[in-house]
C-alpha positions in Angstrom: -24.4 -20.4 18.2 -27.7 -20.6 16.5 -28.4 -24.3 15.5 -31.6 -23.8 14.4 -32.9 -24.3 10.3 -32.7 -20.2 10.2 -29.3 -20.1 11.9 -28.2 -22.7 9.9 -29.2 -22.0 6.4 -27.6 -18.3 7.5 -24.5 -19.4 8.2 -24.0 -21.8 5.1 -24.8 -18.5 3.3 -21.6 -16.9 4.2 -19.4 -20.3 5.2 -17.7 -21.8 2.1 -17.6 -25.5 1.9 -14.3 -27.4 2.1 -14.7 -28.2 -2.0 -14.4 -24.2 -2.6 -10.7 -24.4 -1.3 -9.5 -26.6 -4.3 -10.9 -23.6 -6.8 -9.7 -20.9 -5.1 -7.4 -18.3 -7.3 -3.7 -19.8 -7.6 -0.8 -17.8 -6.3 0.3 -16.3 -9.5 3.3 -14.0 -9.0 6.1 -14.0 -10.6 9.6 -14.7 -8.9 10.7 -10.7 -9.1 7.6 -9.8 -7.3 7.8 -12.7 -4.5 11.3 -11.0 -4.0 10.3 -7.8 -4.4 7.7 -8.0 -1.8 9.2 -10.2 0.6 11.6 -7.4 0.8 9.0 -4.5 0.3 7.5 -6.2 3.5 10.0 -5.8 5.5 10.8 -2.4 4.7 7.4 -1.9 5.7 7.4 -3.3 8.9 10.8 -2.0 9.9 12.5 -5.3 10.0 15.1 -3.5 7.6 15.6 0.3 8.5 15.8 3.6 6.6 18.8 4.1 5.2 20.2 0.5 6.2 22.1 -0.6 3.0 20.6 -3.8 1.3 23.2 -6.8 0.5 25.0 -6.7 -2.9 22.9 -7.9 -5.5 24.6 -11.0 -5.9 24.5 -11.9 -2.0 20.8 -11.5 -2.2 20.3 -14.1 -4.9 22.2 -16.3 -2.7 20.1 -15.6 0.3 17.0 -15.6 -1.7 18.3 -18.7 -3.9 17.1 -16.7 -7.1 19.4 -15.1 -9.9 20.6 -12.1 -10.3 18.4 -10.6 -12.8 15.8 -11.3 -10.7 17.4 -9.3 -8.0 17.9 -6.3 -9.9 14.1 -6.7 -11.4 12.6 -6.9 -8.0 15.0 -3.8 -6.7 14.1 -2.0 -10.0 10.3 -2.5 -8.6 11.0 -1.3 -5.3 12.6 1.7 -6.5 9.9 2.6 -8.7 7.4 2.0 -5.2 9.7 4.7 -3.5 10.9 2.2 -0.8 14.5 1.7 -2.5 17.2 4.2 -3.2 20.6 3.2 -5.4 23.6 5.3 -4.9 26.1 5.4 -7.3 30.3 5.4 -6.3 32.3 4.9 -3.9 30.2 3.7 -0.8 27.5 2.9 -3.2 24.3 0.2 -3.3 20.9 -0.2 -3.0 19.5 1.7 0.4 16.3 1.6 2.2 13.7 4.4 1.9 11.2 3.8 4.7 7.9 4.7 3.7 6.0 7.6 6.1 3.5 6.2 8.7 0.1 6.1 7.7 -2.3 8.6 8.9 -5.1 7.5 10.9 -7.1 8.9 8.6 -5.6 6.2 5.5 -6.4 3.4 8.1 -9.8 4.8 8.3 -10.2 4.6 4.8 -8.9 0.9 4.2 -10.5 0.0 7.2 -13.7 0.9 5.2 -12.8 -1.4 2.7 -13.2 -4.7 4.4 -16.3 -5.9 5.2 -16.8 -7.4 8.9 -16.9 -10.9 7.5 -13.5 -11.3 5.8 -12.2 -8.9 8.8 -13.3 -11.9 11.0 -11.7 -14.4 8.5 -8.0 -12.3 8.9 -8.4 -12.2 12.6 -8.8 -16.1 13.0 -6.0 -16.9 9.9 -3.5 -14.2 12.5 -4.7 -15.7 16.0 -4.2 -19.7 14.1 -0.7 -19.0 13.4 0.0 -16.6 16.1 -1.0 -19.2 18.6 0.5 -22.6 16.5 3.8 -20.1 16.7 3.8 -19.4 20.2 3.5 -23.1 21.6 6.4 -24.5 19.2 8.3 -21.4 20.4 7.0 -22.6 24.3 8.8 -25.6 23.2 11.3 -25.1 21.5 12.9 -21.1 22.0 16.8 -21.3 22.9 18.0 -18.9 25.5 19.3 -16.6 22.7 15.7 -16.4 21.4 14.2 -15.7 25.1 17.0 -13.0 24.7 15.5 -11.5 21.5 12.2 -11.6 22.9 13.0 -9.7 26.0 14.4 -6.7 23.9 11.1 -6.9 21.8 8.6 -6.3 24.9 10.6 -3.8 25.9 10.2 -1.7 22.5 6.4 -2.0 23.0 6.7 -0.5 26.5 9.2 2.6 25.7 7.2 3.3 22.0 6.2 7.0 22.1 3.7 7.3 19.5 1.3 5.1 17.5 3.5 4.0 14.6 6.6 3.3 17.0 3.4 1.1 18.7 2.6 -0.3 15.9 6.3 -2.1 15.0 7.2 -2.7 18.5 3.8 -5.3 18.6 4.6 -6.6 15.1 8.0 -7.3 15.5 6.6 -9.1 18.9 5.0 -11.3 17.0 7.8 -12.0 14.3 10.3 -12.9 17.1 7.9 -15.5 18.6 7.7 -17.1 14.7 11.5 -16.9 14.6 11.6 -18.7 17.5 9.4 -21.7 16.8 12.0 -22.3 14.6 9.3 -22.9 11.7 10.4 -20.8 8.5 7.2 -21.5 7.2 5.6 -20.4 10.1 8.0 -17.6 10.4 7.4 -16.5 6.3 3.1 -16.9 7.1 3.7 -14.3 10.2 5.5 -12.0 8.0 3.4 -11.8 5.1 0.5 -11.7 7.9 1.8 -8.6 9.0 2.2 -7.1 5.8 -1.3 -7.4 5.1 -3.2 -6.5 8.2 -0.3 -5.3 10.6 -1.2 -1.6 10.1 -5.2 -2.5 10.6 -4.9 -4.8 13.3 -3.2 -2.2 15.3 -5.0 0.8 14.2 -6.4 1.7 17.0 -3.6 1.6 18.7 -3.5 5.3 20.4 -3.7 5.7 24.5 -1.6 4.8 26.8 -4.2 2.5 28.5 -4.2 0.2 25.5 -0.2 0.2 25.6 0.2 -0.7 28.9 -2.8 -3.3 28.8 -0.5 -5.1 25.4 3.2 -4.4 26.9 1.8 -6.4 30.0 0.5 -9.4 27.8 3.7 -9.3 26.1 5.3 -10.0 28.9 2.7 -13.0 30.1 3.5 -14.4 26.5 7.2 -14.0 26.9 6.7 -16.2 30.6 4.8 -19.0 29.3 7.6 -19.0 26.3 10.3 -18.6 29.0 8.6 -21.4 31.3 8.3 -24.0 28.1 4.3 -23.9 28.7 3.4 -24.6 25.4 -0.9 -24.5 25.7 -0.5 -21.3 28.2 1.8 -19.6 25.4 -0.8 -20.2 22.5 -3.9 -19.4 24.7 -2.5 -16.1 25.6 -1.4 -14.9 22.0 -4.5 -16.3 21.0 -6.3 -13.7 23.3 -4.0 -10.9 22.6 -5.4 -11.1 18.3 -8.7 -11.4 20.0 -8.3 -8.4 21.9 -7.3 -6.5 19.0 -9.6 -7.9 16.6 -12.8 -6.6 19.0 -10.5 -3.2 19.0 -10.2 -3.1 15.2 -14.0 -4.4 14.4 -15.3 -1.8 17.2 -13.7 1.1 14.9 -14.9 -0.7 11.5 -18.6 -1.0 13.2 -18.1 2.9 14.1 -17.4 3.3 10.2 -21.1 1.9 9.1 -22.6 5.0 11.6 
């Protein structure tokens, strides 16, 4: 790192200071749209498939510990976004409508959106909580989790194209948040994944670049396995890394 008065006075050019924190924006949604895109989220991801029929509206507001009316707000957003469908009659509810894949060319495109900074910023936020969620799951995963875990490498390694890819690695990651047993932890991953999921996989095509992830899935899912705790962070930690140099080696190709 460059210490000198240049390098300095660069780096305090992009760096916010601690103080900037305590102004920054306040989370202002309403409690429809937490719901409607915690929900939205998972859809997304493919934590809840197409077709799969959503809970009644009143055993969501229990889950969810909201009311009812802002159940049926939030699913009256998600129908309107296309990700909801509500059949009437007999054998009736509110159904999922998975959303298509993007193209590589719409990754391309929000890809070209983010500048290399705040890319940066996302990748050390993913690899802080991806490796504070794989020690406490080191230490504290029960066998059925190690279970879960197992079937989640394997979807990496039988995925067949790059949006199958691009699940099987995200709902890696969300098994080894569940696992830590941290619902904070486990909420952070998700909404992670909702935002930069579908970029930090983008360039997810080749087998070359499976086989090199399925196998570090599997070295996670041993340190997890073994209770090894520092092993288990380092190595998630270097998984986002490897992805990040993946995903800013496209975004650099973007600037040409």
């Amino acid at each position: 790192m460059d210490l000198s008065p240049d390098g300095a006075d660069a780096m305090h050019r992009w760096a916010p200071d601690a103080r900037a924190a305590v102004f920054a924006p306040l989370d202002t949604l309403s409690r429809t749209e937490l719901v409607a895109g915690r929900l939205a989220d998972a859809i997304v991801l493919g934590l809840l498939a197409d077709e799969e029929q959503l809970p009644s509206e009143a055993d969501l507001a229990a889950q969810l510990a909201v009311s009812t009316v802002t159940v049926r707000e939030a699913l009256t957003v998600l129908r309107e976004r296309g990700l909801v469908e509500t059949r009437r009659g007999r054998g009736g509810g509110s159904f999922v409508k998975a959303p298509a894949d993007p193209t590589a060319a719409e990754l391309r495109e929000r890809l070209a959106r983010i500048s290399l900074i705040e890319l940066r910023d996302l990748f050390d936020h993913y690899a802080a909580v991806g490796g504070t969620a794989g020690r406490l799951a080191a230490e504290r995963a029960s066998a059925e989790d190690i279970e879960r875990l197992e079937r989640a490498a394997d979807q990496l390694a039988a995925a067949t194209d790059p949006g199958a890819r691009r699940r099987a690695e995200g709902y890696f990651h969300l098994e080894i948040a569940a696992a830590a047993q941290s619902a904070r932890l486990a909420r952070e991953e998700l909404a992670l994944q909702s935002e930069l999921g579908a970029l930090l996989w983008a360039p997810f095509e080749g087998e070359a670049v499976q086989r090199r992830a399925a196998a570090q899935h599997r070295e996670i899912l041993a340190a997890i396995a073994d209770g090894d705790g520092a092993s288990a962070r380092d190595l998630v930690e270097a998984h986002v890394r490897a992805a990040a140099e993946r995903v800013t080696e496209l975004r650099l190709n973007l600037l040409t």
